[in-house]
VOBA-1610 file (N, C-alpha, C; in pm, whole numbers, padded with zeros to 5 digits, always signed):
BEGIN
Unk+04748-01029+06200Unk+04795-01111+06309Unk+04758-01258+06290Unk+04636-01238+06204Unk+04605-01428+06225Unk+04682-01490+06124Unk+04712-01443+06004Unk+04802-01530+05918Unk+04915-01545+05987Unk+04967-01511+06103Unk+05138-01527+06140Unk+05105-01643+06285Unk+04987-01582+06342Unk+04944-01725+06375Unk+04915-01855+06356Unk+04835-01854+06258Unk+04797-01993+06214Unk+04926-02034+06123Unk+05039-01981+06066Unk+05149-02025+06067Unk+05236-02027+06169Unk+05286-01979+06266Unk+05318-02031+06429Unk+05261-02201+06412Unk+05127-02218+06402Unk+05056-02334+06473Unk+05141-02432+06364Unk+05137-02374+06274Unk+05112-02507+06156Unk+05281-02549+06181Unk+05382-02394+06168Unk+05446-02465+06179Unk+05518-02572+06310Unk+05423-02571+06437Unk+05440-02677+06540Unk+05415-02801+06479Unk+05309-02817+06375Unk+05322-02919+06322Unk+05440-02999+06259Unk+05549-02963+06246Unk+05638-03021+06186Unk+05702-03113+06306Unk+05642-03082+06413Unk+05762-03189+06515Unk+05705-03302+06475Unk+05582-03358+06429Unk+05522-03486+06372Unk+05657-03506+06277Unk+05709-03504+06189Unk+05807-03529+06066Unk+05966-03531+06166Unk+05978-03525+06272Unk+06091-03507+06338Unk+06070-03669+06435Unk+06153-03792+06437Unk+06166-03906+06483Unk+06114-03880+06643Unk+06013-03969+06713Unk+06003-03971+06842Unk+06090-04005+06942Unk+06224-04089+06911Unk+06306-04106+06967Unk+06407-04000+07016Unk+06376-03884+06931Unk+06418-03707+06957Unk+06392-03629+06947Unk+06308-03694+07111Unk+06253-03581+07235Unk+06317-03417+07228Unk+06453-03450+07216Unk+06514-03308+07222Unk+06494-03214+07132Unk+06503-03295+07017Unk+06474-03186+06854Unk+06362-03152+06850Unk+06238-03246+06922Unk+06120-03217+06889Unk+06071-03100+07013Unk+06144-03087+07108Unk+06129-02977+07228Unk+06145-02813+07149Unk+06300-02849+07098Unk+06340-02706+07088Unk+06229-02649+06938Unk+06175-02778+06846Unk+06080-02693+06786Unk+05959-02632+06814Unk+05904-02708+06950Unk+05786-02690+07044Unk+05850-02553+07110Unk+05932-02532+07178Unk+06003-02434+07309Unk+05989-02289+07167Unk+06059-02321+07076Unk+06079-02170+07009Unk+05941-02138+06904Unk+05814-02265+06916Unk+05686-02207+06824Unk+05644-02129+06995Unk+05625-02201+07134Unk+05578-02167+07206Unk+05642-02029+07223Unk+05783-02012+07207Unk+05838-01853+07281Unk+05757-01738+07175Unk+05805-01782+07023Unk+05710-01682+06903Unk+05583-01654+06940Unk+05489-01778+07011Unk+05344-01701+07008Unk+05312-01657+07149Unk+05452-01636+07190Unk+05422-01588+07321Unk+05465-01395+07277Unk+05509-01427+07208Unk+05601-01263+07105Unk+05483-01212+07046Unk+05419-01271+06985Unk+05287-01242+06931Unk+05163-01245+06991Unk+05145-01284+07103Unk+05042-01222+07179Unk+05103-01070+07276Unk+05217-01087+07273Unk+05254-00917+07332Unk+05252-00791+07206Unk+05277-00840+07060Unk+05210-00800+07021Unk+05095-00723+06967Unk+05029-00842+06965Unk+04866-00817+06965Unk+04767-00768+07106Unk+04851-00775+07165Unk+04774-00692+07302Unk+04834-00553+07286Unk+04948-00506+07207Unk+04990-00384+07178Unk+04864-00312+07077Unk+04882-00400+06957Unk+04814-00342+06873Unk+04674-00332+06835Unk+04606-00406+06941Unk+04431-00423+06940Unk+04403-00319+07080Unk+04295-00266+07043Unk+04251-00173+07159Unk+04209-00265+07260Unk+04188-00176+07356Unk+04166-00254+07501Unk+03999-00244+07555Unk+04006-00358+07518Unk+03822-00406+07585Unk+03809-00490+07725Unk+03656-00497+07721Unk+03681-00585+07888Unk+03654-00764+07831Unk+03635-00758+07717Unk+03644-00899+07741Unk+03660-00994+07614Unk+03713-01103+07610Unk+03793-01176+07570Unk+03701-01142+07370Unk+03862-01092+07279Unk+03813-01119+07129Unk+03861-01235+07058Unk+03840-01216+06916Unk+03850-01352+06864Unk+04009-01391+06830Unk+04055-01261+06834Unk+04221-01289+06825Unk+04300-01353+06938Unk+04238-01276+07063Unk+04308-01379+07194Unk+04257-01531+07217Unk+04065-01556+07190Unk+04092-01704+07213Unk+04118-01756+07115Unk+04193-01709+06980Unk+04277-01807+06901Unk+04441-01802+06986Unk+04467-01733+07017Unk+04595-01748+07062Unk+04587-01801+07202Unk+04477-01808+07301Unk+04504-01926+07377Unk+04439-02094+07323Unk+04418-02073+07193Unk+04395-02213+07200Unk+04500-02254+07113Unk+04564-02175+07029Unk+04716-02220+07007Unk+04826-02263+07098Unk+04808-02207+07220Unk+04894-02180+07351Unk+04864-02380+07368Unk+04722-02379+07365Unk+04695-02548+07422Unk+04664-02595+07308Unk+04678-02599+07138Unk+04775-02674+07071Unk+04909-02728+07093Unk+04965-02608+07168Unk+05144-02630+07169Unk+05139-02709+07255Unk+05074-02702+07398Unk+05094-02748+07506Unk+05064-02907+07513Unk+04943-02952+07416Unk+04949-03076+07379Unk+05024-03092+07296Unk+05085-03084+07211Unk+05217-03119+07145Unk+05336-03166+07247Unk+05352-03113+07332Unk+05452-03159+07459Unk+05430-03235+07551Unk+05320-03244+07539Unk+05261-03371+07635Unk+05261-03491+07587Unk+05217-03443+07388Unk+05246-03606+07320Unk+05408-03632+07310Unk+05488-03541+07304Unk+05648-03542+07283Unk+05691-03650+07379Unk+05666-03587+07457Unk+05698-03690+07621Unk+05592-03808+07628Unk+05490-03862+07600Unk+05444-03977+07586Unk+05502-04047+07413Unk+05499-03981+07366Unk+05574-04078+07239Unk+05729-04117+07238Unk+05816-04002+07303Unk+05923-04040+07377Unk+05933-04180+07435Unk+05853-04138+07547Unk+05831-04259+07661Unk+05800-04422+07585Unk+05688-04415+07493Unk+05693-04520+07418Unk+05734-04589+07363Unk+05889-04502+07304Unk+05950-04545+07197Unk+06113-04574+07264Unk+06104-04538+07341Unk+06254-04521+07458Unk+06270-04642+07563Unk+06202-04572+07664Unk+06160-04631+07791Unk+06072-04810+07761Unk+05980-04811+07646Unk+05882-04915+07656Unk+05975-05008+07586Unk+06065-04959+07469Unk+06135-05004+07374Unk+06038-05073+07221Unk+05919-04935+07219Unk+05828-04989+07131Unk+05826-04906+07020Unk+05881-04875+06926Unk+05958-04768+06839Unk+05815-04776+06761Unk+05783-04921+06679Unk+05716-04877+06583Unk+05587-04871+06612Unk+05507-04900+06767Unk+05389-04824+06776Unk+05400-04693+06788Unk+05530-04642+06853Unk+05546-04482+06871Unk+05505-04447+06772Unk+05589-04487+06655Unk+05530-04394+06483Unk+05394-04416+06452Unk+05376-04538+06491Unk+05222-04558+06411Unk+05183-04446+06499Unk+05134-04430+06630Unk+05065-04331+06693Unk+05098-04192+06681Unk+05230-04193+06636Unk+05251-04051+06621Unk+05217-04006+06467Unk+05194-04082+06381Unk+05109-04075+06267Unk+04964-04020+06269Unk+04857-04099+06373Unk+04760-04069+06431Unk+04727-03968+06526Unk+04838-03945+06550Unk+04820-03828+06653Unk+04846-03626+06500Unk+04976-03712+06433Unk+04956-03615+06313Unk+04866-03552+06235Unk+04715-03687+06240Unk+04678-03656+06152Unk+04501-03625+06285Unk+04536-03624+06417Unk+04393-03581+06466Unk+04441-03446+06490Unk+04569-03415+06578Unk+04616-03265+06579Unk+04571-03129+06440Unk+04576-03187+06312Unk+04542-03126+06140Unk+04407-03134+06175Unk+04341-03246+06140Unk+04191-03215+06198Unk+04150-03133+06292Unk+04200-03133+06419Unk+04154-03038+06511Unk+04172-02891+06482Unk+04324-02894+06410Unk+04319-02764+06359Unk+04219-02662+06289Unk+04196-02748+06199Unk+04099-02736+06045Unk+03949-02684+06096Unk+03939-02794+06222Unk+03761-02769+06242Unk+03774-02651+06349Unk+03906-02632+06406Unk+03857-02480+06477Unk+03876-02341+06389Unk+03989-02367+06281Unk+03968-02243+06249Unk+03849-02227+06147Unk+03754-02365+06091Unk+03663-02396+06048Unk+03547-02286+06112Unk+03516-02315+06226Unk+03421-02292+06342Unk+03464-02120+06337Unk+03601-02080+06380Unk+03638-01976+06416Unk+03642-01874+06292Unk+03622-01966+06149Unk+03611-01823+06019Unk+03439-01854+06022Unk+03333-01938+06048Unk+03284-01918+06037Unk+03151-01876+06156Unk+03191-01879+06219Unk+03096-01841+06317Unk+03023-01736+06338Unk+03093-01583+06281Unk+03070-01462+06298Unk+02964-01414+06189Unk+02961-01520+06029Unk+02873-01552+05936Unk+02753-01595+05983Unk+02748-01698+06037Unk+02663-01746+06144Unk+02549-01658+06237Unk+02636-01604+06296Unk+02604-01501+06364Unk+02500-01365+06329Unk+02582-01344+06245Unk+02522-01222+06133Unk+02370-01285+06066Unk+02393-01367+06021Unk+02335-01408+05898Unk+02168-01439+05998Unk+02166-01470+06084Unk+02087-01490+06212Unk+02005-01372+06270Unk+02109-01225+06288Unk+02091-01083+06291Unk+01982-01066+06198Unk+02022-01065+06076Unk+01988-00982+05957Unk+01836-01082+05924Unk+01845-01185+05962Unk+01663-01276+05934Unk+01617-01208+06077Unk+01649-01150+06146Unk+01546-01107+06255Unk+01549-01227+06396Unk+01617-01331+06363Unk+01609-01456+06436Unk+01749-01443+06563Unk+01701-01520+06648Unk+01879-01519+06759Unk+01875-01676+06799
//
C-alpha cells in the first residue's frame, strides 16, 4: 500500500510543472490525486485488520490527505497572484519555492516515518525508553 501511496503524493507534485495561471488544470490534477487516495484508503481499511487505534498506514494517508489539501490552497493563492494581482512572475518564483518546500516536507516525513520504528526498537533492545 505505501509504494502506491507515496506515488499518489508524488504524483500531486506535478501540479508545480503545470502554469499558475491554470487554476483549472492544476484542480483536476489535485481533484483526481485527492479522489485515488481517497480509493486507497477504502482500500486499506479493507485490507488491514481492525484495531482501536490509529497505524502507520492511516497517519500516512491522512497526512497525504493534508499534502493534497495544501496543494489547493496554494492553487488558489498562486492563482490569485498571478490573475487577480496581475503578478505572473512572482507567482512562478513562489510557486518554485513552494515546489521545492512541499519535496522537502515530503522527504523529512517519510524520512521520520521509515525511520522511527528503528528508533524505536533499537531503544527496546538497549533496555532504554
Amino acid at each position: 500500500y505505501m509504494t502506491v501511496l507515496v506515488v499518489l503524493v508524488g504524483i500531486s507534485w506535478a501540479t508545480f510543472a503545470i502554469d499558475p495561471r491554470k487554476a483549472a488544470k492544476r484542480g483536476l490534477v489535485i481533484c483526481g490525486t485527492f479522489v485515488a487516495l481517497v480509493g486507497m484508503q477504502f482500500v486499506a481499511q479493507e485490507g488491514t485488520p481492525k484495531v482501536n487505534y490509529f497505524t502507520r498506514l492511516e497517519k500516512f494517508i491522512y497526512a497525504a490527505f493534508l499534502w493534497i489539501s495544501s496543494l489547493c490552497i496554494q492553487t488558489v493563492v498562486m492563482y490569485h497572484i498571478s490573475v487577480t494581482r496581475r503578478r505572473h512572475q512572482l507567482a512562478l518564483d513562489l510557486d518554485k519555492w513552494c515546489a521545492i518546500v512541499y519535496a522537502c516536507g515530503i522527504f523529512c516525513y517519510l524520512f521520520v516515518w521509515l525511520a522511527y520504528p528503528f528508533y524505536r526498537y533499537a531503544f527496546y533492545f538497549l533496555g532504554t525508553t
